[in-house]
Z-matrix of the N, CA and C atoms (Angstrom, degrees):
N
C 1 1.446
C 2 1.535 1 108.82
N 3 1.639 2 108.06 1 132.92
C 4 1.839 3 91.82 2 -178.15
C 5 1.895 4 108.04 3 -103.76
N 6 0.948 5 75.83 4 154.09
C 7 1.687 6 89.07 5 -165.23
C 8 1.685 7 97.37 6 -130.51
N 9 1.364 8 122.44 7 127.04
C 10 1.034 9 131.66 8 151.11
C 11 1.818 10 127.74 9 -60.59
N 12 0.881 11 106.73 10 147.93
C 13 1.575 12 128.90 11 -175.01
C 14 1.420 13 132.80 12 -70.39
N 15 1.537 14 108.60 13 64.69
C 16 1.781 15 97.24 14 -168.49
C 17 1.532 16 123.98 15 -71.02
N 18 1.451 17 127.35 16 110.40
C 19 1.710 18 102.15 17 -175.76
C 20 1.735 19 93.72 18 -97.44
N 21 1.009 20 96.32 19 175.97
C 22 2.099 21 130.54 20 179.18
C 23 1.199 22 94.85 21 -93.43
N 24 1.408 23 130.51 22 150.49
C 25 1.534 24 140.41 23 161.99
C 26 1.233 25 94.17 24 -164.05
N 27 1.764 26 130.02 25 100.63
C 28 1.483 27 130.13 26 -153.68
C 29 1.523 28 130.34 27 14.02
N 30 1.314 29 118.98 28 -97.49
C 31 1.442 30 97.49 29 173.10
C 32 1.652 31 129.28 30 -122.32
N 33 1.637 32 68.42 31 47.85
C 34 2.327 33 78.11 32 176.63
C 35 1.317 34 104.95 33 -136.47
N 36 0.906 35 117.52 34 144.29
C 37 1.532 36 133.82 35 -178.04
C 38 1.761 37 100.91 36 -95.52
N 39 1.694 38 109.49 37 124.52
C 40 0.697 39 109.65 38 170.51
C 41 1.607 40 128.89 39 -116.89
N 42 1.828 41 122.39 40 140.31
C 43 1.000 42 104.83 41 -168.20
C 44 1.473 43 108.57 42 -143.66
N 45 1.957 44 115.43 43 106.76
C 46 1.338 45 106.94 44 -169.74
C 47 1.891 46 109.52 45 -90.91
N 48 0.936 47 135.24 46 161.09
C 49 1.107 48 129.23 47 -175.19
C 50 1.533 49 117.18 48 -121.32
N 51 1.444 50 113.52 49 109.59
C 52 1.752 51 106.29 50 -161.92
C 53 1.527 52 94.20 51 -124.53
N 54 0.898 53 134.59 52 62.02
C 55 1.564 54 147.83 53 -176.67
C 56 1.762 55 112.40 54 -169.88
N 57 1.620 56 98.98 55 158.54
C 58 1.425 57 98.61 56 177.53
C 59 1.426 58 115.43 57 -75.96
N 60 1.277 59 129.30 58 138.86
C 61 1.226 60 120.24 59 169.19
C 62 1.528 61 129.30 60 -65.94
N 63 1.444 62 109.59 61 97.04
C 64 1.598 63 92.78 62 178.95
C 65 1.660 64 113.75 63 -90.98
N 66 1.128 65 131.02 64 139.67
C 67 1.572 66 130.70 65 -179.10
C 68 1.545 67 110.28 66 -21.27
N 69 1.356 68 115.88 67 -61.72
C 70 1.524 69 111.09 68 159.17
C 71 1.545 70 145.37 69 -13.27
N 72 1.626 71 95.53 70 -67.52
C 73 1.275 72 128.16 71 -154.32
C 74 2.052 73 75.29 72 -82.97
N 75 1.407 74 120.88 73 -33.55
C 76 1.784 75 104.69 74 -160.58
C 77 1.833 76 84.79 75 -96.91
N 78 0.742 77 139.74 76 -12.24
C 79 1.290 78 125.32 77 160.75
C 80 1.619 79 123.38 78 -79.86
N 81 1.235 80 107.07 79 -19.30
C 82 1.309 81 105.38 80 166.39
C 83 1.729 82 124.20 81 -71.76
N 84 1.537 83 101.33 82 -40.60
C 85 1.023 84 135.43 83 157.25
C 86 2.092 85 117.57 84 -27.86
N 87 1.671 86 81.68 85 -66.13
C 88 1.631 87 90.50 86 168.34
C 89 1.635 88 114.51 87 -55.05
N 90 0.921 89 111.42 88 -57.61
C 91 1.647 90 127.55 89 -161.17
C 92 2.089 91 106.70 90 -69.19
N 93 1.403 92 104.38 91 -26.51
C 94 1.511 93 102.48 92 -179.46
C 95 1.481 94 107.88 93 -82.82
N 96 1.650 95 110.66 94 -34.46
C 97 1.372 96 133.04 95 -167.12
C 98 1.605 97 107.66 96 -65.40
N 99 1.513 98 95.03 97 -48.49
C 100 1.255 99 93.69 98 176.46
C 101 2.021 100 130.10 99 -81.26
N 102 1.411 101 101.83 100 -8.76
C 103 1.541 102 118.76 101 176.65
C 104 1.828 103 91.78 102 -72.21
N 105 1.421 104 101.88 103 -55.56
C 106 1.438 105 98.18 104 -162.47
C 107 1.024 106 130.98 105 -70.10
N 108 1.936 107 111.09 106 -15.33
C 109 1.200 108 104.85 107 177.07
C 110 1.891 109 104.73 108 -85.59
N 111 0.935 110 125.95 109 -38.72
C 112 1.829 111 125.75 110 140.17
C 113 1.860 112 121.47 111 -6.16
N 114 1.171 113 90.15 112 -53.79
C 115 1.348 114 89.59 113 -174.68
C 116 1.465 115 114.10 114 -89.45
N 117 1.913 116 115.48 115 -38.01
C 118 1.392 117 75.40 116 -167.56
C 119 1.875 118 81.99 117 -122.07
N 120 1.312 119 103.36 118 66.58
C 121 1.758 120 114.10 119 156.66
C 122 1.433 121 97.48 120 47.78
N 123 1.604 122 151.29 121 19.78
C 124 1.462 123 140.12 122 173.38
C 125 1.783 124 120.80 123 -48.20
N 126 0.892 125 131.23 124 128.43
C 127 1.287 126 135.72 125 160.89
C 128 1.371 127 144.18 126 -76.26
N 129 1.575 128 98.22 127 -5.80
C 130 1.149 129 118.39 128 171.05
C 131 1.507 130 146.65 129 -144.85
N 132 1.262 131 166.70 130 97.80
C 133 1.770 132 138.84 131 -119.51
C 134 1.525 133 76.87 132 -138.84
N 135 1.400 134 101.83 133 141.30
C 136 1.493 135 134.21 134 -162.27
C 137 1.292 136 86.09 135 -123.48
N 138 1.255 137 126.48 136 122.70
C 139 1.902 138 128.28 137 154.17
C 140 1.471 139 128.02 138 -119.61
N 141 1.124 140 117.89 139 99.86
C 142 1.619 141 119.72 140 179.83
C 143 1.658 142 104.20 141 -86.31
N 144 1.483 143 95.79 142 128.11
C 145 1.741 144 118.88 143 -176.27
C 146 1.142 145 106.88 144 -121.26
N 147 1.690 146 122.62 145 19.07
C 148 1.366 147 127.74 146 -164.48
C 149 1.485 148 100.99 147 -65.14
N 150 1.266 149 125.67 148 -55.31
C 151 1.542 150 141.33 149 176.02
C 152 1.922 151 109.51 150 -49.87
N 153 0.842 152 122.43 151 -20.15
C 154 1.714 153 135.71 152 -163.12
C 155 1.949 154 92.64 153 -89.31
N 156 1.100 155 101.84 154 94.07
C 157 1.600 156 124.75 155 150.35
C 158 1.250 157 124.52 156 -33.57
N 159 1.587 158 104.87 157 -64.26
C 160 1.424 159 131.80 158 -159.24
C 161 1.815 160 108.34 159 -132.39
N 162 1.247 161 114.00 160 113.97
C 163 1.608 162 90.48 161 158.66
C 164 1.659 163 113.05 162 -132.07
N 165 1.213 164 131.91 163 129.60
C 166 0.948 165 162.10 164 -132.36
C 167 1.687 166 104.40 165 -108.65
N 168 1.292 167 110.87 166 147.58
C 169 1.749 168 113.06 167 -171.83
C 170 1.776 169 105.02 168 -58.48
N 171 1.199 170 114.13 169 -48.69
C 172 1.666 171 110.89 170 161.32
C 173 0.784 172 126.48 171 -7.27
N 174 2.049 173 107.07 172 -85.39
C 175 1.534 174 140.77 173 -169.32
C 176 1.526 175 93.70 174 -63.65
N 177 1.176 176 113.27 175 -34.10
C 178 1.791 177 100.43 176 -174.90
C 179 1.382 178 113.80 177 -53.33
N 180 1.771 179 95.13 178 -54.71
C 181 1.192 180 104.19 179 -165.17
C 182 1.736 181 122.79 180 -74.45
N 183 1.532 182 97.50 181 -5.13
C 184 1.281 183 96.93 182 176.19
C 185 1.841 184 119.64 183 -104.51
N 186 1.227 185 106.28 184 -3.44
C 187 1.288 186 115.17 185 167.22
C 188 1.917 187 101.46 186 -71.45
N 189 1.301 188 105.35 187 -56.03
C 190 1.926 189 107.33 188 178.08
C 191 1.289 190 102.72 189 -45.53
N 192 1.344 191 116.96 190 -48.69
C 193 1.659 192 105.95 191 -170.64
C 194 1.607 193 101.08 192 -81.71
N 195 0.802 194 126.03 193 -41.86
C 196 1.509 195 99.25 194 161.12
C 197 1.447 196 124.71 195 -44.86
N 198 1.359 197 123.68 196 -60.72
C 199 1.350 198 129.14 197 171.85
C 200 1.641 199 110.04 198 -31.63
N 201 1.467 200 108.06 199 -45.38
C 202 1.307 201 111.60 200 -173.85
C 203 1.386 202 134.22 201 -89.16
N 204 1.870 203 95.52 202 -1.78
C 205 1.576 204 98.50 203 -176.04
C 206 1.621 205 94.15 204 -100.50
N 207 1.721 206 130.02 205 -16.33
C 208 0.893 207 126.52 206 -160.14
C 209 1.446 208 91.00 207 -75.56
N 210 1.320 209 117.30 208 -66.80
C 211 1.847 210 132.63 209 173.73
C 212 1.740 211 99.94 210 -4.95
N 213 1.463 212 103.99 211 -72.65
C 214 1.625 213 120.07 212 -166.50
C 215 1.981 214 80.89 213 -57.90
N 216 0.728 215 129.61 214 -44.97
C 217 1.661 216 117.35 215 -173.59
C 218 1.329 217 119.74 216 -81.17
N 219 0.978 218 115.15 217 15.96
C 220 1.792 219 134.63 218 179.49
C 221 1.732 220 109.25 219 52.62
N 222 1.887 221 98.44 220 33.05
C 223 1.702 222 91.91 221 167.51
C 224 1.797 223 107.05 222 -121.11
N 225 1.273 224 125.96 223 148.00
C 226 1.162 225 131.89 224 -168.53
C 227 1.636 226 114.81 225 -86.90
N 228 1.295 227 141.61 226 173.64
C 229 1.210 228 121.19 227 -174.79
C 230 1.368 229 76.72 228 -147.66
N 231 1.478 230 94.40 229 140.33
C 232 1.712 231 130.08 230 154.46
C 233 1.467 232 124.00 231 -125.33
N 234 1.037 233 131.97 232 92.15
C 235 1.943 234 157.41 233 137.84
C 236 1.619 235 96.45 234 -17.21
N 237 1.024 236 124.49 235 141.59
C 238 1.459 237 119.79 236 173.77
C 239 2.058 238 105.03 237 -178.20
N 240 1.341 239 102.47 238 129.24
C 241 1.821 240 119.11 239 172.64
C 242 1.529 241 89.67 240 84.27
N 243 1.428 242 100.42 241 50.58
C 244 1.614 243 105.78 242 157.43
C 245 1.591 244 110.56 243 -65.10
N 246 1.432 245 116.31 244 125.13
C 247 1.103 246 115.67 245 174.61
C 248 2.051 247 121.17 246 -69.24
N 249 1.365 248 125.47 247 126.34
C 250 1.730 249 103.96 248 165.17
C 251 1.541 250 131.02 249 -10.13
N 252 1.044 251 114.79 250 -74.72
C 253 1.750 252 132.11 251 175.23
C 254 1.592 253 101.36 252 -41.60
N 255 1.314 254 90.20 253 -79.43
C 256 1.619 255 95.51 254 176.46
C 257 1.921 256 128.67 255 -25.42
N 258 1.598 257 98.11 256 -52.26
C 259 1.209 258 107.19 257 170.16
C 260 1.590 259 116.16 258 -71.86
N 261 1.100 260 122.08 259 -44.38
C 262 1.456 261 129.94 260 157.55
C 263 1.774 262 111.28 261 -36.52
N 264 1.043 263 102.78 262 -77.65
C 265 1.496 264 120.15 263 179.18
C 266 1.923 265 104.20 264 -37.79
N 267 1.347 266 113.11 265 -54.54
C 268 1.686 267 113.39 266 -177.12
C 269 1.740 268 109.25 267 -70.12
N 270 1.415 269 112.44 268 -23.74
C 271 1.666 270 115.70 269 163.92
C 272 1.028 271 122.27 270 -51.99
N 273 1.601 272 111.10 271 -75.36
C 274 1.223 273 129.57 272 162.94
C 275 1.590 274 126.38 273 -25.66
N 276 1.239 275 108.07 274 -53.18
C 277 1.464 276 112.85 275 156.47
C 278 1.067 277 129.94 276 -68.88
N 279 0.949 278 125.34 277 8.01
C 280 2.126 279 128.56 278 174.36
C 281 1.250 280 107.08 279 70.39
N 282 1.781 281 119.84 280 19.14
C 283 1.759 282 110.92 281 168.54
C 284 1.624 283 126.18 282 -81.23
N 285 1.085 284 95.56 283 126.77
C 286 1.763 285 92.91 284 -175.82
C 287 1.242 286 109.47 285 -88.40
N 288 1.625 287 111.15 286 -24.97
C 289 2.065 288 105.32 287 -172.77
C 290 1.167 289 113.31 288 83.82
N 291 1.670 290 128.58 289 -14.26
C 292 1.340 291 101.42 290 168.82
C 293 1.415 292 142.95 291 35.66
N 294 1.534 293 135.52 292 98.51
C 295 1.314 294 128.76 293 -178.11
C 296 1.697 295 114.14 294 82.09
N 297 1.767 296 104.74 295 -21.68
C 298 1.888 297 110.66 296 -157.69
C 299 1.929 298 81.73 297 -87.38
N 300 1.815 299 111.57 298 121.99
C 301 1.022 300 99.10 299 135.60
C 302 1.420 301 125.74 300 -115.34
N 303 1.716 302 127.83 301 157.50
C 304 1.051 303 133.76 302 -131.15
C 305 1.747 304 105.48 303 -119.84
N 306 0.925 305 112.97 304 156.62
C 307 1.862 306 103.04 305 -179.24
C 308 1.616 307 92.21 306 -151.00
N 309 1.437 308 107.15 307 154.80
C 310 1.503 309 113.45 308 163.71
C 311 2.024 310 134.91 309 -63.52
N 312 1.289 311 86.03 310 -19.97
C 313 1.253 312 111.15 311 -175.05
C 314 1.563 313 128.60 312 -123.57
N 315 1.435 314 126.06 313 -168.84
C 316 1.050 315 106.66 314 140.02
C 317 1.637 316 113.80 315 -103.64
N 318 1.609 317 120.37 316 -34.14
C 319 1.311 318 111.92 317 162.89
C 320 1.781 319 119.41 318 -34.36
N 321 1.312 320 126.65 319 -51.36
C 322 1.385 321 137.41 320 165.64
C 323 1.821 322 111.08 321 -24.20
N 324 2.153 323 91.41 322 -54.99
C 325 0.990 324 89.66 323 -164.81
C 326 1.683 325 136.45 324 -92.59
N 327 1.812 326 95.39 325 -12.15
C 328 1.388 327 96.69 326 158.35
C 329 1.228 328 118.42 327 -47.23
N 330 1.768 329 108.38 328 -56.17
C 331 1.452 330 129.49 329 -171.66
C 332 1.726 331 104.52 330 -27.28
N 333 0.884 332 122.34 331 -69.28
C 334 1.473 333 157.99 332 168.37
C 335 1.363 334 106.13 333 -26.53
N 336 1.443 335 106.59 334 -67.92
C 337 1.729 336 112.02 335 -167.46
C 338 1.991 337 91.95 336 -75.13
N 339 1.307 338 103.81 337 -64.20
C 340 1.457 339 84.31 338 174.31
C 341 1.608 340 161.67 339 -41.40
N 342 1.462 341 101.26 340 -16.43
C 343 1.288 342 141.00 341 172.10
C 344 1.579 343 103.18 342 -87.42
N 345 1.064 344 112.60 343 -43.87
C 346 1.717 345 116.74 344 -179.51
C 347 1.965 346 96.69 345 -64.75
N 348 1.248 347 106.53 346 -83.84
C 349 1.275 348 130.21 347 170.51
C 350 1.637 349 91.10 348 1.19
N 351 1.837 350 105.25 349 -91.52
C 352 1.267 351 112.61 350 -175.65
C 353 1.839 352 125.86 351 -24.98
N 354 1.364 353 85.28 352 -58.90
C 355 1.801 354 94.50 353 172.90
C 356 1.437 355 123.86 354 -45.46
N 357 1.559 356 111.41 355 -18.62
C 358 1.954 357 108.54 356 -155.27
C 359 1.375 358 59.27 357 -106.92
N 360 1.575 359 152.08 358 -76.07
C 361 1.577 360 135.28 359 -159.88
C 362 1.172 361 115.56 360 -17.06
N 363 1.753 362 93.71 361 -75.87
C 364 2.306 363 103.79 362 177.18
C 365 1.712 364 98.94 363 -45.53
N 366 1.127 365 140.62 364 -28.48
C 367 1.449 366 126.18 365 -154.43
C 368 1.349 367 93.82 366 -84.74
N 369 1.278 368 122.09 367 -42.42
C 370 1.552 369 125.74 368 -165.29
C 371 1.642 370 109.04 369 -92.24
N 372 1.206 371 116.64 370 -13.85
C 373 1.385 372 108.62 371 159.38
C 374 1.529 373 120.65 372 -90.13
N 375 1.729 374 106.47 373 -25.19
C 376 1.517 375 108.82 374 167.35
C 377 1.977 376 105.96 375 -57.96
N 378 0.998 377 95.00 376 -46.79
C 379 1.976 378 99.09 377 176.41
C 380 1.363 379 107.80 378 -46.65
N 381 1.556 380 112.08 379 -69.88
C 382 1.521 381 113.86 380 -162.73
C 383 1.537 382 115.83 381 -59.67
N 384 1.591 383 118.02 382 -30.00
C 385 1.701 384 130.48 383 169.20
C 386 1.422 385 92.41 384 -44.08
N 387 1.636 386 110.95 385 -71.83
C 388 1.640 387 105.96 386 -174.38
C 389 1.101 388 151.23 387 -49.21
N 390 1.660 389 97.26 388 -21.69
C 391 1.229 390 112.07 389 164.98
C 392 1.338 391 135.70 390 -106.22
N 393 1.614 392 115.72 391 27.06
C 394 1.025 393 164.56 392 -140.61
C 395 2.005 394 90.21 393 -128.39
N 396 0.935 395 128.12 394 -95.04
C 397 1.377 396 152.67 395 157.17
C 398 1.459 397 128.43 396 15.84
């Protein structure tokens, strides 16, 4: 069974994708993504699609539900080395992505998740001051 490769890099899960996506292989994808961000508490899932040719109403839809199961798990998702076509191709199909925000890179996309990250910190220490009070 092929299974893609999630590594840890503090608190984002990272996941580049160098294989074709078969429906399988992105549902497996869902189901590890979501154990791991469970297990080791991540705040954030990094996805490189730089390698992805083609993505398909499926893969769309299963990258959003990822995006969206991570959310309900208090981790954020970043999509990143969207190919032209690809982005063309998810238009064309009426996909919006829901929840997916997108970066040029993955440098872009740490940038991105880390800056986010930071913000929900200040939010939750702005809370705890208040409730402090």
């Amino acid at each position: 069974m092929e299974r893609i490769s999630i590594l840890r890099m503090g608190q984002v899960l990272i996941v580049t994708i160098q294989m074709d996506m078969h429906d399988q292989v992105a549902v497996n994808l869902q189901d590890d993504l979501t154990s791991k961000i469970v297990e080791t508490g991540a705040r954030g899932v990094l996805i490189d699609i730089s390698s992805l040719e083609v993505v398909d109403s499926f893969i769309g839809r299963i990258l959003g539900n990822i995006a969206t199961m991570s959310r309900v798990l208090d981790a954020q998702t970043v999509v990143v080395g969207m190919q032209p076509a690809v982005a063309i191709t998810l238009v064309e199909l009426g996909m919006s992505l829901p929840g997916i925000r997108t970066a040029l890179n993955i440098e872009k996309g740490m940038a991105l998740l880390r800056a986010s990250l930071e913000e929900d910190e200040a939010r939750i220490e702005v809370s705890d001051d208040y409730l402090e009070e």
